[in-house]
C-alpha positions in Angstrom: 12.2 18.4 -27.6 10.3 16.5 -25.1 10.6 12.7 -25.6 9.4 11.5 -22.0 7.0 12.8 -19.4 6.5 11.6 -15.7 3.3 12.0 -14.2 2.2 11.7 -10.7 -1.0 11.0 -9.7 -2.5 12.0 -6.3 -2.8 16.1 -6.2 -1.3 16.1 -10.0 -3.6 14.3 -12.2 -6.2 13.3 -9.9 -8.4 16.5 -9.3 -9.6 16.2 -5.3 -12.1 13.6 -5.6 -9.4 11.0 -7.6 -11.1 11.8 -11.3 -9.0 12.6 -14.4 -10.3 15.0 -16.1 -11.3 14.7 -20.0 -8.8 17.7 -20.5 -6.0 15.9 -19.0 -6.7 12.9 -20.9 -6.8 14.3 -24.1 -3.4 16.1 -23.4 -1.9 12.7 -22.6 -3.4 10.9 -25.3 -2.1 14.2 -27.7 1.6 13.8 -26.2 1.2 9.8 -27.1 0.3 10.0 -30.5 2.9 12.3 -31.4 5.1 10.1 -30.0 6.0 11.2 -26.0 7.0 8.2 -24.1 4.0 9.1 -20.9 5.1 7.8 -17.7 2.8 7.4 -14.3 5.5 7.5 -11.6 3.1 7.2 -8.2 4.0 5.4 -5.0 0.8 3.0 -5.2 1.4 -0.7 -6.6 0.5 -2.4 -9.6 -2.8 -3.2 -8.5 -3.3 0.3 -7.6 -2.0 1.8 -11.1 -3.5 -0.5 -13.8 -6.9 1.4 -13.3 -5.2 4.2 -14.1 -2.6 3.1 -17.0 -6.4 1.3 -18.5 -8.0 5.1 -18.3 -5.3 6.6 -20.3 -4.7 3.6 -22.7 -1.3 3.2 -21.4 -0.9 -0.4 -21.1 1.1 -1.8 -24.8 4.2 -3.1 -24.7 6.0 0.7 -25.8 4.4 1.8 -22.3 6.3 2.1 -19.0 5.2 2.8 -15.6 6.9 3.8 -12.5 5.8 2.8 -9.4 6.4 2.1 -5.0 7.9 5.4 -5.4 10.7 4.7 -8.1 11.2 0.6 -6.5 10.3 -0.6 -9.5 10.2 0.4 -13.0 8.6 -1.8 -15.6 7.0 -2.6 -19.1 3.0 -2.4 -18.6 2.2 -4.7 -22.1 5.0 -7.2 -21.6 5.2 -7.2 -17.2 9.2 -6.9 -18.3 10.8 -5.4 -15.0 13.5 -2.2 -16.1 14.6 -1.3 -13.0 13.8 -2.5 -9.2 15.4 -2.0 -5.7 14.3 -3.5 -2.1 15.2 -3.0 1.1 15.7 -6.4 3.5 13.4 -8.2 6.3 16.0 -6.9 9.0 15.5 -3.7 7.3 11.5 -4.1 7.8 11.9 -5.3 11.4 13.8 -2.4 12.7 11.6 0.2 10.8 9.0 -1.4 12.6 10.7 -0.7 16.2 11.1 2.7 15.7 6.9 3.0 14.8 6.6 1.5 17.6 8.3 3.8 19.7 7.2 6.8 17.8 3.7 5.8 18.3 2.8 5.3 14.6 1.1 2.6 12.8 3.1 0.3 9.9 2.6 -0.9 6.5 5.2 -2.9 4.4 5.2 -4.2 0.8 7.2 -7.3 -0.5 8.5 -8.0 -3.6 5.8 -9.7 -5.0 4.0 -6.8 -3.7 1.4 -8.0 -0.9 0.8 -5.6 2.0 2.0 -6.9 5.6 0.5 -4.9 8.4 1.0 -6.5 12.4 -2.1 -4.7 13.2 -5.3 -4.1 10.3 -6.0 -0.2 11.3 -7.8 2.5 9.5 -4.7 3.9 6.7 -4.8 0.2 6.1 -8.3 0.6 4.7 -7.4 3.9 2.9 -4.6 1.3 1.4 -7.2 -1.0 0.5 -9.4 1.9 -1.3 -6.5 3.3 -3.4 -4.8 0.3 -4.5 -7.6 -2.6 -4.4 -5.1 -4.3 -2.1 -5.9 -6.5 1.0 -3.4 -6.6 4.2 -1.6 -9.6 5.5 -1.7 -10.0 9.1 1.8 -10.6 10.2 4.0 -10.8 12.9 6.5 -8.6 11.5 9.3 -9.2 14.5 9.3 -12.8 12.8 10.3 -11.7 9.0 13.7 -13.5 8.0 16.3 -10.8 7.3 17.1 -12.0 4.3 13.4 -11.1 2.9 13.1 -8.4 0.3 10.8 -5.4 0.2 10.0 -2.9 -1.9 8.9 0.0 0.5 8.0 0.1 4.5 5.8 2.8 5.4 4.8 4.5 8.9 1.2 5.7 8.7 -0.9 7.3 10.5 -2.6 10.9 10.9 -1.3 14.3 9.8 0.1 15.7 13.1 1.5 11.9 14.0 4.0 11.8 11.2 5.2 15.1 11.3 6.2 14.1 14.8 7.4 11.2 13.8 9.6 13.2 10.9 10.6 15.5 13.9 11.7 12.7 16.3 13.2 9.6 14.2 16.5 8.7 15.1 18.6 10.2 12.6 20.1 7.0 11.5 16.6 5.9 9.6 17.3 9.3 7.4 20.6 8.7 6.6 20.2 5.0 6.2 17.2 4.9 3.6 15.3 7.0 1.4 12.6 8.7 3.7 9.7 10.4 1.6 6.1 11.4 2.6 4.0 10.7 -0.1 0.9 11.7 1.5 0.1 13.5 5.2 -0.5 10.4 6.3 2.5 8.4 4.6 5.9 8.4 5.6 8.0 5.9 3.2 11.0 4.2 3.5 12.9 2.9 0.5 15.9 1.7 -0.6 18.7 4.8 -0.3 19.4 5.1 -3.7 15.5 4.7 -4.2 12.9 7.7 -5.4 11.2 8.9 -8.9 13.8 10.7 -10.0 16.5 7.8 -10.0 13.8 6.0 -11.7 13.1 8.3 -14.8 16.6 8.5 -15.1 16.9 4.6 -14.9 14.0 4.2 -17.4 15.5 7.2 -19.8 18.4 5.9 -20.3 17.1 2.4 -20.9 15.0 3.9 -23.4 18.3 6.3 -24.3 16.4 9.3 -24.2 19.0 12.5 -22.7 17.5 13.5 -19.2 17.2 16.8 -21.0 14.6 15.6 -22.9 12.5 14.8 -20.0 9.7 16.2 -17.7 8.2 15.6 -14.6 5.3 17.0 -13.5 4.3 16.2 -9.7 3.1 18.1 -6.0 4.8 16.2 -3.1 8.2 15.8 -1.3 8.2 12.1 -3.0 8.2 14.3 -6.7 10.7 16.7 -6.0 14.0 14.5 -7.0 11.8 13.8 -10.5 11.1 17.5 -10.6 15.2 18.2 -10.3 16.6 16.0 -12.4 14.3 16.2 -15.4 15.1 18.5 -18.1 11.8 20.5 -17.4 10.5 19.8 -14.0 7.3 21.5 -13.1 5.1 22.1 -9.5 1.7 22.1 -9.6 0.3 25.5 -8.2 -1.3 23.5 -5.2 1.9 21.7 -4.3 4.3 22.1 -1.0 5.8 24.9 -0.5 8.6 23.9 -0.8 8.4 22.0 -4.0 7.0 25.2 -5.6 10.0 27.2 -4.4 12.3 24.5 -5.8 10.8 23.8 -9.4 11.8 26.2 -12.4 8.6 25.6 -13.7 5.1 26.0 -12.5 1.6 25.2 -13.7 -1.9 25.3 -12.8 -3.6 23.6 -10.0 -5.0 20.0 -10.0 -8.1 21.0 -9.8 -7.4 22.8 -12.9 -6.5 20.8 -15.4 -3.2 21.6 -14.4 -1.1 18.4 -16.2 -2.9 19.1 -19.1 -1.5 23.0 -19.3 2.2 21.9 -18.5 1.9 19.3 -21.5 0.8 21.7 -23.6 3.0 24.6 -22.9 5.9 23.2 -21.6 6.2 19.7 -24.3 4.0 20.6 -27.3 5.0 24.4 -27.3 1.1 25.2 -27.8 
């Protein structure tokens, strides 16, 4: 029996243009009411799911939410932090170098979640748009090491970051968790840090078996979420390589597709 299901957002609930659609909602609100623990695990901030958790009535004190890519894991009625990792200000600063000298632009969250950038540039206003956030102007060479973050993130256009994936001293991917969320976001966490670590983090806090979980996302930042859960499912418009590595599949965003893995795969409908 299902007991707790992770959702992501971009390219998983959201259809294309960002909507939830009334089918999706009413398969959430179904999997709530008999008694599924329903989970948005997303890489935005707080300010960038509330919207969200608000839509889908997921904000009491029996509701969790995962967010910053698995950073943080908390109670959305009581503000009650679960589980939370960061990465440091020396961290940050060389991060920063190496976008430098891959040519990329740079984004970095701190614990209390603002948004330093050391130059305001156009995925900072795509930043702005998803996640109602403004950026802080810093000089990010300047950070004390001792600071703690949440996320650093090289942004910048499709064929950018791939290069950047392609040429980053290997170091940075052995060091921290390295996920692109997004074709323009590459992320760097904490290296015990993703969605996955977090559902089980939040599971067992809630002592629900990771066999009564599922996950339900699109993107490289979904796939640990997708392993570890007891039913991990790809959406039919994900990577590649996340459909080739999920055991279970359903239909497209665009589709209603969160919606037919609740029903099939948790409420055996």
């Amino acid at each position: 029996m299902i007991k707790l299901i992770a959702i992501d957002l971009d390219g998983t609930l959201f259809d294309s243009k960002k909507n939830i659609s009334i089918e999706n909602k009413k398969a959430i609100a179904k999997a709530k009411a008999m008694g599924i623990k329903v989970v948005i695990a997303t890489g935005r901030p707080i300010s960038g799911a509330m919207p969200v958790l608000e839509a889908l009535n997921l904000t009491s004190k029996d509701d969790y939410a995962i967010i910053y890519n698995g950073s943080k894991v908390f109670n959305v009625g009581t503000g009650e932090i679960v589980f939370s990792s960061t990465i440091n200000g020396a961290d940050v600063k060389d991060l920063y170098n190496e976008s430098l000298r891959l040519g990329t632009h740079f984004h970095a969250f701190r614990k209390n979640e603002e948004l330093i950038t050391s130059k305001h540039n156009p995925y900072t206003d795509v930043e702005a748009t998803i996640n109602h956030i403004e950026d802080i102007l810093t000089d990010i060479n300047s950070l004390n090491d001792n600071d703690e973050f949440l996320k650093a993130m090289m942004v910048d256009k499709d064929e950018v970051v791939t290069n950047a994936i392609n040429n980053i001293n290997p170091k940075f991917t052995e060091k921290y968790s390295m996920v692109r969320s997004a074709k323009i976001f590459l992320e760097f966490l904490n290296k015990n840090t993703h969605k996955g670590h977090a559902v089980e983090a939040l599971a067992s806090y809630l002592g629900i078996d990771m066999s009564e979980t599922m996950a339900i996302g699109d993107a490289g930042n979904d796939l640990p979420m997708i392993l570890c859960a007891g039913i991990g499912v790809a959406m039919e418009n994900s990577f590649p390589e996340i459909k080739e590595k999920a055991k279970y599949h359903t239909k497209s965003n665009e589709d209603d597709g969160v919606a037919y893995a609740i029903y099939k795969y948790a409420l055996n409908e």
